[in-house]
SERO-4910 file (N, C-alpha, C, O; in steps of 0.05 Angstrom, whole numbers):
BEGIN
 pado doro    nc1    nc2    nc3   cac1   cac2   cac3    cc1    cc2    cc3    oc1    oc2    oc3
  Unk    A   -346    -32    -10   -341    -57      3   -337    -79    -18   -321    -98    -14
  Unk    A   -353    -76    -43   -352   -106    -66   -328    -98    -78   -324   -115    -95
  Unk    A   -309    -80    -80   -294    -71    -99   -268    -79    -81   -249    -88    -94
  Unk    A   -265    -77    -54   -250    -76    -37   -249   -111    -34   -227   -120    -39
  Unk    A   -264   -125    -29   -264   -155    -33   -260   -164    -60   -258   -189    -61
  Unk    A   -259   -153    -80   -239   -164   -102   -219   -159    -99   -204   -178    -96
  Unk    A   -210   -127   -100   -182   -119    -96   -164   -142    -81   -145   -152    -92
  Unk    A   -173   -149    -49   -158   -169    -41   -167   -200    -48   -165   -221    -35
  Unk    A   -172   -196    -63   -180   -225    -72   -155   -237    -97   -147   -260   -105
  Unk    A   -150   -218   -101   -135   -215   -127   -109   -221   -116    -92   -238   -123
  Unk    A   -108   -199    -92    -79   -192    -77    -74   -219    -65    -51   -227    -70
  Unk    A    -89   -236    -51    -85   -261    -52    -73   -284    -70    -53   -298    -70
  Unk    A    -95   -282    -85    -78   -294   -109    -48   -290   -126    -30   -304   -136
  Unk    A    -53   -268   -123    -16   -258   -136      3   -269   -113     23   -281   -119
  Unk    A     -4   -262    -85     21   -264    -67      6   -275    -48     -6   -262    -31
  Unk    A      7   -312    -53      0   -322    -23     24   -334     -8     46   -339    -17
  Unk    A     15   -337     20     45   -345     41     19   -351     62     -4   -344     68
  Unk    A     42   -368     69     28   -391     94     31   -381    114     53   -371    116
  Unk    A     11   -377    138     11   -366    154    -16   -375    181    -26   -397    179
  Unk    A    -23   -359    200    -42   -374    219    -62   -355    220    -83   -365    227
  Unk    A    -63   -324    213    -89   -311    210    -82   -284    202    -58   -276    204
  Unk    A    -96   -271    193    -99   -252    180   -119   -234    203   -140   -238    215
  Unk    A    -92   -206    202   -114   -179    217   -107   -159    196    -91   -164    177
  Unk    A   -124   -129    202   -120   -112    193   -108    -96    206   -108    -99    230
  Unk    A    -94    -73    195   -102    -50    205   -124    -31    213   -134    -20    193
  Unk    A   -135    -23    235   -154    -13    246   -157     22    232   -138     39    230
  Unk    A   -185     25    224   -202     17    217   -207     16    186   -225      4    175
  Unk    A   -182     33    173   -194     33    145   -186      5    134   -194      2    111
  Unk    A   -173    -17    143   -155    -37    126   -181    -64    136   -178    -83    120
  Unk    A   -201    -69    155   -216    -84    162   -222   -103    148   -216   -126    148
  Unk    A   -234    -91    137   -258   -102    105   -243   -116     82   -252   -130     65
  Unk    A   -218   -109     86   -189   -123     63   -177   -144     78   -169   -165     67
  Unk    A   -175   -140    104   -168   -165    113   -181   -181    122   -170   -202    130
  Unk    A   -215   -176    126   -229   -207    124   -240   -214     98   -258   -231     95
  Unk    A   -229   -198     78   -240   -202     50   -218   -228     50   -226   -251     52
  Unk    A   -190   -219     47   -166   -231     50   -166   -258     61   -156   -275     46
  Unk    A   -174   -266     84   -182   -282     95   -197   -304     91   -194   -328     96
  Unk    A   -224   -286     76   -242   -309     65   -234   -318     46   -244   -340     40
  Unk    A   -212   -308     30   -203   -318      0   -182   -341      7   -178   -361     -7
  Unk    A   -172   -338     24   -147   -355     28   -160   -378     52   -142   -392     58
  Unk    A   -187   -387     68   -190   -394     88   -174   -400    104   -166   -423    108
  Unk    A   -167   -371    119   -152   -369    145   -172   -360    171   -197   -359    168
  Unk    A   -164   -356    189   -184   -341    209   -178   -316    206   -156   -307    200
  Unk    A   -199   -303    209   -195   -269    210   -191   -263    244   -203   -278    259
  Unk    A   -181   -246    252   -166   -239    276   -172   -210    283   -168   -194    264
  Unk    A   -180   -200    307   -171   -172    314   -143   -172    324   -142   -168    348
  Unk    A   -131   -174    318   -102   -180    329    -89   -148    348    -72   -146    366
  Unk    A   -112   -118    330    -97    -94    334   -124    -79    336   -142    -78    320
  Unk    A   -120    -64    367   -142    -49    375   -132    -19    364   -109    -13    361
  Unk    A   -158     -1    360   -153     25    360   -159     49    376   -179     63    371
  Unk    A   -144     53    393   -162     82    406   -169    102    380   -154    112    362
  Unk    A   -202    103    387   -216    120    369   -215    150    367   -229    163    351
  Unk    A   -200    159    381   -199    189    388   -171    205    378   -163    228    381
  Unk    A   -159    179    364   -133    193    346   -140    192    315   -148    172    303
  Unk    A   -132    227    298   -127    232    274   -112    207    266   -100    195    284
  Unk    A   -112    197    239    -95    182    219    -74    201    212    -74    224    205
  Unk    A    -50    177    220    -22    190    225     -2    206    202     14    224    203
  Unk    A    -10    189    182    -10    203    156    -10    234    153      9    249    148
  Unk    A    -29    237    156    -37    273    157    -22    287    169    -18    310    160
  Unk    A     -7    278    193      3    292    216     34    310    197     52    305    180
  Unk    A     24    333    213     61    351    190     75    341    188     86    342    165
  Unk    A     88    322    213    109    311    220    121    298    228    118    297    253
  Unk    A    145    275    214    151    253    217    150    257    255    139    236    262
  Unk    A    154    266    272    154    252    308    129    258    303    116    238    310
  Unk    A    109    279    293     80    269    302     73    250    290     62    236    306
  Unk    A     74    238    264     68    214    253     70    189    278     51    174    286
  Unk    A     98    189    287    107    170    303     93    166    325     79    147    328
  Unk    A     96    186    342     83    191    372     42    185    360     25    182    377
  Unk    A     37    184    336      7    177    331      2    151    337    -11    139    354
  Unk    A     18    145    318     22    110    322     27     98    342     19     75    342
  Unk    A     44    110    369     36     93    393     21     89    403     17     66    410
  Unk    A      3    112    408    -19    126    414    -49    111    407    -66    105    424
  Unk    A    -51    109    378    -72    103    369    -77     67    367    -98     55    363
  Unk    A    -58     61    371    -59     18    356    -42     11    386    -24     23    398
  Unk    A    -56    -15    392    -42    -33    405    -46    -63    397    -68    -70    388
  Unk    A    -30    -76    400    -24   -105    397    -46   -127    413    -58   -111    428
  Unk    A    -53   -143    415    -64   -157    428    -51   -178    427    -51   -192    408
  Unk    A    -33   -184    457    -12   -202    456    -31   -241    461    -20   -263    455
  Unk    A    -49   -239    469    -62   -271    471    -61   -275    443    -44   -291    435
  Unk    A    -79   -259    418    -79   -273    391    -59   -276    379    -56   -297    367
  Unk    A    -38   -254    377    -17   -255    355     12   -267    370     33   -260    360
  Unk    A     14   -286    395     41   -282    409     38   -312    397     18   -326    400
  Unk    A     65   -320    381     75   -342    371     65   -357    357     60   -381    360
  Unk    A     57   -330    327     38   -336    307     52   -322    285     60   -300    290
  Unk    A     57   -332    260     46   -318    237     31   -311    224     18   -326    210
  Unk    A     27   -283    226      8   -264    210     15   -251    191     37   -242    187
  Unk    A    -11   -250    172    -13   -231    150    -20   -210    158    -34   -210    178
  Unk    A    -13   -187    149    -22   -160    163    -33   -143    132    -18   -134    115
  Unk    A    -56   -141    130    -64   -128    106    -74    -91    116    -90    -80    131
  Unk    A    -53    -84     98    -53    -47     93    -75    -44     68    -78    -62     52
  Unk    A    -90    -20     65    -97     -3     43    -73      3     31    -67     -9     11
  Unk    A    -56     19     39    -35     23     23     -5     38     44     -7     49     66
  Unk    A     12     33     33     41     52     38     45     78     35     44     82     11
  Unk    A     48    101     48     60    123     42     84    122     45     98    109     30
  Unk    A     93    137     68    116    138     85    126    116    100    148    118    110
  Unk    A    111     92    104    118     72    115    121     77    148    128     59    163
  Unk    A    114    103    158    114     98    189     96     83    204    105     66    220
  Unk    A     76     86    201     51     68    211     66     37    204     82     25    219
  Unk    A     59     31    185     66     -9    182     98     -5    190    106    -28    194
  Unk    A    115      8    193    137     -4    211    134     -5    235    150    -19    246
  Unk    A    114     10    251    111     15    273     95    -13    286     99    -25    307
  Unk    A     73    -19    264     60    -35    274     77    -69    267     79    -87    284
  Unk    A     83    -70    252    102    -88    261    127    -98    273    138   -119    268
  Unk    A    134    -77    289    148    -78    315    133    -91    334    137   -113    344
  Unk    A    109    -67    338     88    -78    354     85   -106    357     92   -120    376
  Unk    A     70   -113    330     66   -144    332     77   -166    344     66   -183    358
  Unk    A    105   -163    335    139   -172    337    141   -162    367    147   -182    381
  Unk    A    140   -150    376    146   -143    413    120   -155    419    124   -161    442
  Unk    A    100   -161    414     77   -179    431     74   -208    420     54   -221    417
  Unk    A    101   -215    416    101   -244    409     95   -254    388     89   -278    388
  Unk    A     95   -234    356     88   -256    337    115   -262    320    134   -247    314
  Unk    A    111   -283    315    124   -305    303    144   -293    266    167   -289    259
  Unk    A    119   -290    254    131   -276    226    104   -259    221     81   -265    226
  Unk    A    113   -240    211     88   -225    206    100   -208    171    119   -194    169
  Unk    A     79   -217    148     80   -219    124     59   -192    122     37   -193    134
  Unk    A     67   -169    106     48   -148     97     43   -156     69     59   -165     52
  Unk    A      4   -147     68      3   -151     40    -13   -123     40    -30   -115     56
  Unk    A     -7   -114     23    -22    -83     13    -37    -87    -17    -29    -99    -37
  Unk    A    -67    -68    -11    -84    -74    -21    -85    -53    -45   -103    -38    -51
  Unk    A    -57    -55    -58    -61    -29    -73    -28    -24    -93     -8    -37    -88
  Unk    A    -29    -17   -100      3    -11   -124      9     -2   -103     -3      4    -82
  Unk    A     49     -1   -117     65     12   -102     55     43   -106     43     49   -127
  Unk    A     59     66    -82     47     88    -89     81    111    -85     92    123    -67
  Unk    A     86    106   -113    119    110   -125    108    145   -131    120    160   -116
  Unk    A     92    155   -145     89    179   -148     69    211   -142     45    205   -143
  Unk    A     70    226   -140     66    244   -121     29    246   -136     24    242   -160
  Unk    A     11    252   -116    -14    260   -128    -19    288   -126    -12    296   -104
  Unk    A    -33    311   -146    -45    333   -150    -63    332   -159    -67    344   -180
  Unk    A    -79    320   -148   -113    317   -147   -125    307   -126   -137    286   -125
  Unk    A   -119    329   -102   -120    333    -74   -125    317    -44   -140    319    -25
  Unk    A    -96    297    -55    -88    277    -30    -61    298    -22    -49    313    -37
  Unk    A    -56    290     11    -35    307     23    -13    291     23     -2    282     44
  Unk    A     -5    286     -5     21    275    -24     28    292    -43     19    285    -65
  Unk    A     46    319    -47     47    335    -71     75    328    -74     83    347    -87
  Unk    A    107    303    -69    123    318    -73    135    294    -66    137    291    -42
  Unk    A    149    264    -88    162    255    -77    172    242    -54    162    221    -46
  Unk    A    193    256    -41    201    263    -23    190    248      6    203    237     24
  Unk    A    164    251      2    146    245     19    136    213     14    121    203     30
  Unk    A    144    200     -5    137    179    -12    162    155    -11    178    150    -29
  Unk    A    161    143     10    177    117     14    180     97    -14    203     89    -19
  Unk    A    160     89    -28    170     80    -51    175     88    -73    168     73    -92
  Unk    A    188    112    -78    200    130    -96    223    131    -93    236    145   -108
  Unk    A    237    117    -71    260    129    -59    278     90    -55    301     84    -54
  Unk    A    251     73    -53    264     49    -41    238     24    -64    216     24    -75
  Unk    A    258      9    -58    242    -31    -75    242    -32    -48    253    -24    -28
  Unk    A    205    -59    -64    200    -66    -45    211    -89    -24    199    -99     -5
  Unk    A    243    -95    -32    251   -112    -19    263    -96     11    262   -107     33
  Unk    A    272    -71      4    286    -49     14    265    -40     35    271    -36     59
  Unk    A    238    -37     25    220    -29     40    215    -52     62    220    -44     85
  Unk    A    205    -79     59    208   -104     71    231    -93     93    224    -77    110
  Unk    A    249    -98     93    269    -86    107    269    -73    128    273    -79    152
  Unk    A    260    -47    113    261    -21    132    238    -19    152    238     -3    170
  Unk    A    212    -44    144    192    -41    161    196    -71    177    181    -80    194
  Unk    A    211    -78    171    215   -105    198    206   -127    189    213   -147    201
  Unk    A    185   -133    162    177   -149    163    187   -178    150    208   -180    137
  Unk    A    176   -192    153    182   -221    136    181   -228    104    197   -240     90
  Unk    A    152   -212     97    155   -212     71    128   -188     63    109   -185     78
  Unk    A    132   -174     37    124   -150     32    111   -157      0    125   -166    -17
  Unk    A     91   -155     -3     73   -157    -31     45   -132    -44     24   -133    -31
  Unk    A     46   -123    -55     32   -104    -67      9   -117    -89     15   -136   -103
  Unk    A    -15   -108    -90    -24   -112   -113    -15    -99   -141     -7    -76   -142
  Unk    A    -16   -112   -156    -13   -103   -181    -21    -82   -193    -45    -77   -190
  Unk    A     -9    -70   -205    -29    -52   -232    -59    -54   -245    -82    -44   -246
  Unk    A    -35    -80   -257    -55   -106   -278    -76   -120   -261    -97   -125   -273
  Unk    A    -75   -128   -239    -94   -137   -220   -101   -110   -211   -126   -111   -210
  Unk    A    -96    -91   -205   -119    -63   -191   -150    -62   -217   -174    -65   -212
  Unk    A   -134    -57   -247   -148    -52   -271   -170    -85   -268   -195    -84   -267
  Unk    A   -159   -104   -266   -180   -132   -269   -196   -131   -251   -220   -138   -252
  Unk    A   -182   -121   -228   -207   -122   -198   -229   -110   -203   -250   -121   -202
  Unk    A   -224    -79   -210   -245    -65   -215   -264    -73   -235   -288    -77   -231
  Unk    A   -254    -75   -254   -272    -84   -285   -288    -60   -298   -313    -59   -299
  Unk    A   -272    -43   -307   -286    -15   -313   -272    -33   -349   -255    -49   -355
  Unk    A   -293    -15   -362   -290    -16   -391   -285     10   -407   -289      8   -431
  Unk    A   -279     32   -398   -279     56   -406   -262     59   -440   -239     50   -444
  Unk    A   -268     64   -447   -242     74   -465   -229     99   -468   -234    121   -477
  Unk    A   -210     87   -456   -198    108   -431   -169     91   -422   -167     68   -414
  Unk    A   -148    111   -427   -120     95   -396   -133     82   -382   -157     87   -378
  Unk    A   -120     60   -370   -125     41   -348   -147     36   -347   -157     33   -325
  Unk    A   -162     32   -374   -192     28   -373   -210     53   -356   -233     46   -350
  Unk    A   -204     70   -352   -214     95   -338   -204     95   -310   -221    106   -296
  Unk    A   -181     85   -296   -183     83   -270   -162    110   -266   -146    118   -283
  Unk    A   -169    124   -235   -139    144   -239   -120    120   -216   -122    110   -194
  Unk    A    -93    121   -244    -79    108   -226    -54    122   -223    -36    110   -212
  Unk    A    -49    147   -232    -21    164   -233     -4    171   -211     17    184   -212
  Unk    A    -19    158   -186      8    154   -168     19    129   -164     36    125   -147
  Unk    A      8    108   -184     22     87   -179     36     78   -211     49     57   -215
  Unk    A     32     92   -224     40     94   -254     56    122   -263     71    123   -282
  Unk    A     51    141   -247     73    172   -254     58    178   -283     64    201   -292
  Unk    A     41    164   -297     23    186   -313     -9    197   -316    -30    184   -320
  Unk    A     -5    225   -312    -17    237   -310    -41    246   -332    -42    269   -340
  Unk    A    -58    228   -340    -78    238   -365    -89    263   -355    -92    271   -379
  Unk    A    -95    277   -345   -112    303   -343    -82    327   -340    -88    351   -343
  Unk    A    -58    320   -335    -35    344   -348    -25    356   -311    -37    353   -289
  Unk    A     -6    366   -317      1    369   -288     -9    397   -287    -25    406   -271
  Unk    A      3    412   -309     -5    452   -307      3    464   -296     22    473   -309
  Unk    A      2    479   -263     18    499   -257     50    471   -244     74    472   -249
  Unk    A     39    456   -233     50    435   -230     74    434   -251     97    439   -244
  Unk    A     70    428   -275     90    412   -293    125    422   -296    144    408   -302
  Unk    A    126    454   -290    155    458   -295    165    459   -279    188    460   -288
  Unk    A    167    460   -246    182    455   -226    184    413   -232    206    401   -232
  Unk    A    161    402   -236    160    372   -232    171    355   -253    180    333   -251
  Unk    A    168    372   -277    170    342   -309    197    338   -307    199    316   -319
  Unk    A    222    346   -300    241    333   -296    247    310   -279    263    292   -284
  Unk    A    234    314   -258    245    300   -232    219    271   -246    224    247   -252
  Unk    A    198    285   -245    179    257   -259    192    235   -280    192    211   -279
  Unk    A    202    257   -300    211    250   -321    233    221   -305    231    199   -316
  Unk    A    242    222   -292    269    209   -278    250    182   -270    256    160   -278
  Unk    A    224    190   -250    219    160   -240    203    155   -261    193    132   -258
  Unk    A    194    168   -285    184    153   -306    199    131   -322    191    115   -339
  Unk    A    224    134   -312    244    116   -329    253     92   -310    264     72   -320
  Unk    A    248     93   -291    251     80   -270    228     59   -266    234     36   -261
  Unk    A    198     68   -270    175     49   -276    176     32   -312    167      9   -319
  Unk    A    187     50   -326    193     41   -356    203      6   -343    193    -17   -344
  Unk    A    230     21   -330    243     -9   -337    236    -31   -313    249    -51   -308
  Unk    A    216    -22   -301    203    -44   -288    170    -54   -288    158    -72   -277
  Unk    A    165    -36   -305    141    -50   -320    143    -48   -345    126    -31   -350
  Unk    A    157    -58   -371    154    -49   -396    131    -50   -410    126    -36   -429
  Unk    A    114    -68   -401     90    -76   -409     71    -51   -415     61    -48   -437
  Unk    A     67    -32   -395     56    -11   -406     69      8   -424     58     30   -425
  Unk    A     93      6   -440     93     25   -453    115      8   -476    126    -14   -473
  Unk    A    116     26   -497    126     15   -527    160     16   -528    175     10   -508
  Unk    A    166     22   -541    201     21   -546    208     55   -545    228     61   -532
  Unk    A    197     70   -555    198    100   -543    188    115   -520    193    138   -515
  Unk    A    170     93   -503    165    106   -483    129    110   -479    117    117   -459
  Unk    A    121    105   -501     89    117   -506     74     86   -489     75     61   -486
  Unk    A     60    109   -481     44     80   -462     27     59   -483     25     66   -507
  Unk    A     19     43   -477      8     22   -492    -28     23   -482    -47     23   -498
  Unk    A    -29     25   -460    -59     25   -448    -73     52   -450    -96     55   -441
***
């Protein structure tokens, strides 16, 4: 919970926008968006109920079960959010079905502009240290910017925490990458080695490693060698 109220504390500060209240996503995103909230003094809002008896849609095999989850599981609460701008604070992006879904939602129960802020890097590359992410493919911002993404999920405006703000939020001192944090799906490097992983993957990696190069140069030197 103290780590999760920096995180958006930060995320605030990098990307604020005027707005009338701040909800979460139900239930893992809660705690970020009245962190969120308290940082910016807005009201915090249930704006989005959850039936408790649906899996997280994520997991689901398949993009229509993904979809058909998301009707299922979240609804709108048209008295708070109808002819309002809201912030809508995510843990994070995969595939982007859930937060496009729910901001339809929002948007069909009357709200006004609804601005996503995600509590977390772009999550650009695949994890093998056992999240059910092995492959690209599967990952909406590997494939799309976040203006593109903005877009494709309906919304008004789209902001990520940082890298550089994930590493400050925390405050680990390790000597270690990223100060010891694992951040290799939002960075594409891998300190502990990919292994059976690496020869079907280091090409295709190799590609969005060049692709984060030239949009963060900051972490890495004139050949490529990371700096942190």
């Amino acid at each position: 919970m103290q780590y999760v109220k920096l995180l958006v504390k930060k995320l605030a500060q990098e990307s604020p926008v005027n707005a009338d209240m701040v909800i979460g996503v139900p239930n893992s995103s809660l705690s970020a968006a009245s962190g969120y909230a308290e940082e910016i003094g807005l009201p915090y809002e249930m704006g989005l109920v959850k039936n408790q008896y649906v899996a997280r849609t994520f997991i689901q095999p398949t993009q229509e079960l993904r979809e058909q989850g998301v009707r299922v599981k979240l609804s709108a609460v048209k008295d708070i959010v109808d002819g309002k701008n809201i912030i809508l604070v995510d843990d994070s992006i995969v595939r982007g079905t859930t937060i496009r879904r729910i901001v339809k939602m929002l948007k069909d129960s009357g709200a006004n502009k609804v601005h996503v802020r995600i509590a977390s890097p772009e999550f650009m590359f695949p994890s093998f240290y056992g999240i059910d992410v092995s492959t690209t493919a599967e990952l909406i911002s590997a494939s799309k910017s976040p203006e593109e993404i903005k877009d494709y999920i309906g919304a008004d405006s789209l902001a990520y925490l940082s890298v550089d703000g994930l590493i400050e939020s925390i405050g680990l001192d390790y000597d270690a990458p990223y100060s010891g944090l694992c951040v290799e799906s939002f960075t594409g490097d891998y300190p502990a080695g990919l292994y059976d992983y690496e020869a079907n993957y280091k090409a295709h990696l190799s590609h969005r490693q060049k692709q984060y190069i030239s949009k963060n140069k900051h972490f890495f030197d004139s050949e490529g060698n990371l700096n942190v």
